[in-house]
N, C-alpha and C positions, 0 to 999 in steps of 0.2 A: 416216096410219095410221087406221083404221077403232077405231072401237071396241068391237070384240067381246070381249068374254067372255076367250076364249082370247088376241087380240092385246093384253088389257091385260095378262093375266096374264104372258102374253111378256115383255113390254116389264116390267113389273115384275121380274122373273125377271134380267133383264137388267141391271139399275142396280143389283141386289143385287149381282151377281155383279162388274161391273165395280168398285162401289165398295169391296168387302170382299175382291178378289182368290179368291175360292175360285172350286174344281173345279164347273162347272156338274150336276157329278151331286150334289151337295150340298145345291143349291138347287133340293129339291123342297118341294112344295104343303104338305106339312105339317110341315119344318121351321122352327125358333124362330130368328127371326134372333139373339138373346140368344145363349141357350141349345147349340144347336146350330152356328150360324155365327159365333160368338165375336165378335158387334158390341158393341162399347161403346158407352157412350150419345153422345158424338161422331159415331162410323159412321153410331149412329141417325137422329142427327137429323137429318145431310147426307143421309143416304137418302129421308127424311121432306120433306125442302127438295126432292130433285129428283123425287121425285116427284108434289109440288103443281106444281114447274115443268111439268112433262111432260105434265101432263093438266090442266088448267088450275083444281084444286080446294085446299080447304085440309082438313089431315085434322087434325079436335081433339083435342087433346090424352086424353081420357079414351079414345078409340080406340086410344090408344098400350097399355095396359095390357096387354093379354091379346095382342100384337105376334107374327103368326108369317108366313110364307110363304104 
């Protein structure tokens, strides 16, 4: 996979969706994974873990804060 812009966002778009089961019309650009797609901080963090896997980076912890789609 390339890493454009739009193809990360995909792809991140995509592990939300399969990890938290929701309607992919849910999971737009500027919903709260919290807030709006009812992750727990569990959800979170498996979300947080595949998506270091995925794209080969580590996201820190103070980034988590203000967490949305």
């Amino acid at each position: 996979m390339g890493n454009s812009r739009a193809a990360v966002a995909g792809r991140v778009r995509e592990i939300i969706i399969e990890q938290l089961g929701v309607d992919a019309a849910m999971a737009v650009d500027d919903a709260s994974i919290v807030d709006d797609l009812c992750a727990d901080a569990l959800e979170l963090a498996q979300i947080v873990m595949m998506i270091e896997d995925e794209f080969d980076v580590e996201i820190q912890r103070l980034e988590l804060q203000s967490t949305s789609l």
